[in-house]
C-alpha positions, 0 to 999 in steps of 0.5 A, a space after each residue: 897271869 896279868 894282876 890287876 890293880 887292887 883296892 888300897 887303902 891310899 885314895 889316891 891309887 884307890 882313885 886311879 884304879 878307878 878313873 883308869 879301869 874304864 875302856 871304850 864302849 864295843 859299839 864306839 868306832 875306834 880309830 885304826 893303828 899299827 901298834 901292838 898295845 895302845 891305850 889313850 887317856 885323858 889326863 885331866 879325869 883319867 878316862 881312858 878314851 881307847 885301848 888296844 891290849 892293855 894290859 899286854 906286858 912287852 918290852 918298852 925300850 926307852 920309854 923306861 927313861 921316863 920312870 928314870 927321870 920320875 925318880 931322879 927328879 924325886 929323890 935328886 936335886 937338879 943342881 947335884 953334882 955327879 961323877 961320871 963311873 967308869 960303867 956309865 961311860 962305856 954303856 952301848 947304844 945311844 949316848 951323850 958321850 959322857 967320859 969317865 970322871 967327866 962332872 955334870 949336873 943333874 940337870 944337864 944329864 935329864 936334858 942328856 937322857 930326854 932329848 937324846 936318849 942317852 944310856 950313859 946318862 941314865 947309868 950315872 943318873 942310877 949310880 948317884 941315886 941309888 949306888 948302882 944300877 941294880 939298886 936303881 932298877 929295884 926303886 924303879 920297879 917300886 916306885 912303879 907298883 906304889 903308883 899302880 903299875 904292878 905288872 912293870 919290872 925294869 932292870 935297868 934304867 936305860 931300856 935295852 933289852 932285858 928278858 924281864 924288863 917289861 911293862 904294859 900300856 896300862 902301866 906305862 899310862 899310869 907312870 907317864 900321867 904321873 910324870 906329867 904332873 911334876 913341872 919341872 919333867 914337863 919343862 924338860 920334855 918339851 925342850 926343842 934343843 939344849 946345850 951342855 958343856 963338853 971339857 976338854 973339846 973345842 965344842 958343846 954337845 948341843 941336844 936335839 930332842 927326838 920328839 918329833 910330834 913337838 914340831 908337827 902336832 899342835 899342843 905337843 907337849 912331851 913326852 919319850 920315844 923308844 926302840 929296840 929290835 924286840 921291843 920295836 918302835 914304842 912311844 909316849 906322846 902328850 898334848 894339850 888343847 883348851 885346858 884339856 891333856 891327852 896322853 898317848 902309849 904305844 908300843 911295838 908300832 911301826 907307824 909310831 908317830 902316824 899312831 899317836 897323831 891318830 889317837 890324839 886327834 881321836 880324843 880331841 875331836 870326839 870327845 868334849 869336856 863337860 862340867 858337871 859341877 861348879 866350886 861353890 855350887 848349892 847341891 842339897 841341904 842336910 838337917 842339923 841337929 841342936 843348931 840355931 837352924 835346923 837345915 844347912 846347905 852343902 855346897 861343892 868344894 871344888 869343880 868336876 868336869 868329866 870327858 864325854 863322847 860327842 854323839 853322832 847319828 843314833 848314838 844316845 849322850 852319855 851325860 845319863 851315866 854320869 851318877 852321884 852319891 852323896 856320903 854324909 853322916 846325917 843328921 849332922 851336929 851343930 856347930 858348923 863353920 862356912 867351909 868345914 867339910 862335912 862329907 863326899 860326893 862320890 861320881 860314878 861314870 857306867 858305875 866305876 867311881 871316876 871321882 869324889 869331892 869334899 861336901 862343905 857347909 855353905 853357912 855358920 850354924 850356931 849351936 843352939 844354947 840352953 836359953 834359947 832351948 827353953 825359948 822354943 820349947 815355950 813357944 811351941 806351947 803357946 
């Protein structure tokens, strides 16, 4: 049975859930791919703007090395020296061609692992972190439940083939959006080629990266290809146009790099970010209790742009299911600062919380001295 992401006390994985529970309407036209899974997202709101099995556990190939770097750039450090092991030099598929006891930075094995998918280099990156690579696949596997992947299991963190090495659309979305926020993981994914030093041989090893949508799809920023026979072609995309990210997953696609451009042109063309609030903007105004004032106005923390579909024809605009609620503890009690928060708007897209946002107080109120009590209290007789 597929699990579902929970509740969690963590607002962070409780907002995920939330943001990604969301798929596209039955009535919307959605475009048509080879995959066997798919899903497409916005990375800015976590709206999912396309989904085609989900939650369909398969294996994923290379695209592990994604949660690979995540960790080593974690719990690493890009200038750390590691010793290539004897395992890691002797791993199968494709390689850096690391030889045993050769020395390489951090760094140069990320560059070794993104761009040319090298299994070697995910080996001695697993054995510096974690001591061996079983050890390694377990953080993985952890790592990936604590960021709301919870039907992942990696047991090694290269991608070949493994009976209970697997992980959805869903889960991969999840583990790659994360990524995608650590700059130093987008710097590396992006990079066309790089040269690494090879001791002991008249030459460099120069990397290209197998990314091809970097130079075929306009804001193509990253991020992994896979492939083996029973996982197929697999393949995590992302671009960025006008401020906006998409991210792209799809797995067992025969037509891996036609699928992705399909989805991203998806997103780009029939969606359009809208901003429904602005940082600083006056919301309402709230009582105050034993305050030189008696109202205080609450104004937005923070700035809140949500994608919308782009009606056509007699589709109705979706700006009407985009709801709010207000959670403040009312009447509030003076003293107030500018800027103290004083509660959340919580945003609702068709119902599921896509959102909340700290609820300031726009202005000082004072709190009301004894004095001044006795003043208003005579003066209301009067």
């Amino acid at each position: 049975m597929i699990k579902r992401a929970s509740f969690r006390t963590n607002f962070m994985l409780l907002l995920f859930f939330f943001l990604f529970s969301f798929t596209v309407g039955a009535e919307t036209t959605l475009p048509e791919i080879s995959a066997e899974a798919a899903i497409l997202f916005d990375w800015n709101s976590g709206r999912i703007l396309y989904a085609k099995n989900p939650y369909l556990a398969r294996p994923v190939a290379s695209t592990t090395k994604i949660m690979t770097a995540v960790i080593a750039l974690e719990k690493g450090k890009l200038n750390d020296k590691i010793i290539t092991s004897p395992r890691a030099a002797n791993t199968g598929g494709s390689s850096i061609w690391l030889e045993e006891g050769e020395v390489k930075n951090m760094e140069e094995l990320l560059l070794g692992l993104m761009l040319r998918s090298g299994n070697d280099a995910a080996v001695a990156i697993a054995e510096h972190i974690s001591g061996s690579v079983e050890d390694f696949a377990a953080l993985m596997t952890q790592r990936a439940a604590e960021l709301g992947a919870l039907n992942t299991s990696f047991c090694n963190p290269h991608g070949l083939h493994h009976p209970e090495h697997y992980s959805t659309p869903y889960d991969m979305a999840l583990i790659s959006a994360h990524a995608m926020g650590i700059k130093e993981f987008r710097r590396i994914v992006s990079t066309a080629s790089a040269v690494i030093s090879w001791p002991e041989q008249p030459w460099d090893r120069v990397l290209y990266n197998q990314n091809k949508l970097l130079t075929s799809y306009e804001g193509a920023e990253g991020i992994k290809t896979g492939w083996t026979t029973p996982a197929g072609r697999c393949f995590v995309g992302a671009a960025a146009r006008d401020g906006r990210r998409l991210i792209s997953v799809v797995l067992n696609a025969p037509r891996m790099w036609e699928d992705t451009q399909i989805l991203l042109d998806y997103g780009f063309v029939e969606f359009q970010h809208k901003c429904f609030l602005k940082k600083g903007q006056h919301l309402k105004s709230v009582a105050v209790e034993n305050g030189m004032e008696d109202k205080v106005k609450i104004i937005a923390s923070q700035s809140f742009g949500f994608p919308l579909k782009i009606p056509k024809n007699n589709e109705g605009s979706e700006d009407n299911k985009i709801t709010y609620r207000f959670v403040i503890n009312e009447p509030l009690q003076a003293p107030l600062k500018t800027g103290e928060k004083v509660g959340e708007l919580e945003i609702s897209f068709c119902k599921d919380v896509v959102g909340r946002i700290d609820l300031l107080a726009g202005h000082e109120v004072r709190k009301i001295s004894f004095w001044e009590k006795l003043k208003r209290t005579f003066g209301r007789r009067e």
